[in-house]
N, C-alpha and C positions, 0 to 999 in steps of 0.2 A: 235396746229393749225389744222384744218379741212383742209380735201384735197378740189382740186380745183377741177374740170372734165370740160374739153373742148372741144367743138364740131366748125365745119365751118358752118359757117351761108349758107343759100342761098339766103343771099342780096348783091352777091359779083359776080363781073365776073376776071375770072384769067386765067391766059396763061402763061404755060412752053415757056422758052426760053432758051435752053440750063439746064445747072445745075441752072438758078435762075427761082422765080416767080414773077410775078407780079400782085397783088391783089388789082383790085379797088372797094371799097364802092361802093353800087349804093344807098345809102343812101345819103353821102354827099359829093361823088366822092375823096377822099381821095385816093392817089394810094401809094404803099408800094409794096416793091421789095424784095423779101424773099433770101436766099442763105445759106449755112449751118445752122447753130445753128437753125435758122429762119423755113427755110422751114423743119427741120426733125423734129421740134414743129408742125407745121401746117401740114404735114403727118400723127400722130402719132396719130391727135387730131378728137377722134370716138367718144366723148361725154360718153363713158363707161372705160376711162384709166384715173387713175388721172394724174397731171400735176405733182405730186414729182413721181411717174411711169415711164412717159415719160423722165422725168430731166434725172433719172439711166438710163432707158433703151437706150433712142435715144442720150442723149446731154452728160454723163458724160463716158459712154462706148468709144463715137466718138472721143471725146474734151476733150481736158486737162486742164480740170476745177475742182475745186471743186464740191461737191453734192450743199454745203450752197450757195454758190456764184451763181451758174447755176439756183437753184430754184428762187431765189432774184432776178435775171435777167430775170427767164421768166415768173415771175408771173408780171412786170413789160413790158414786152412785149407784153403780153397776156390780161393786161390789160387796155390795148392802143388801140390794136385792137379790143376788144369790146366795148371801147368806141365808136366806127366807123362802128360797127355793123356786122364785120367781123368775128369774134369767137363772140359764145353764149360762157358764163361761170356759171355755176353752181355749188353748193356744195353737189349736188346726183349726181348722173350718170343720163347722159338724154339716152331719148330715141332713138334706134337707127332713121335715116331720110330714110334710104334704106330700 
């Protein structure tokens, strides 16, 4: 399987609220509320770490999860929100946006 590399789009507006996030589409106003698992994917996500990276480093370290089960889950999560245009997803590493 080819790594995945994720980045946050800048078609989104979001706002900390406490420990959650809330991320809206300004594509197609789609809103989604981040909190653990969630939001330490969406931290993590520089467009130059792959997403089996991220799984170990931020979500298998944290959470009492499998490595297989975490990735299956966020390559599913991750692919959701770039349907909505909220994570870019690539199989290079992009460019950094900063």
């Amino acid at each position: 399987m080819n790594p995945l590399y994720i980045a946050r789009s800048n078609e989104i507006a979001a706002r900390q609220l406490g420990d959650e996030l809330i991320v809206m589409s300004t594509r197609d106003s789609t809103l989604f509320s981040f909190s653990d698992v969630g939001l330490a994917i969406w931290q993590a996500a520089d467009g130059r770490t792959s997403l089996e990276d991220i799984v170990k480093e931020k979500v298998c370290s944290t959470f009492d999860v499998s490595p297989e089960q975490a990735l299956k889950d966020a390559e599913g999560f991750v692919r959701e929100l770039a349907g909505h245009g909220i994570l870019i997803v690539s199989d290079t590493p992009l460019p950094s946006s900063g």
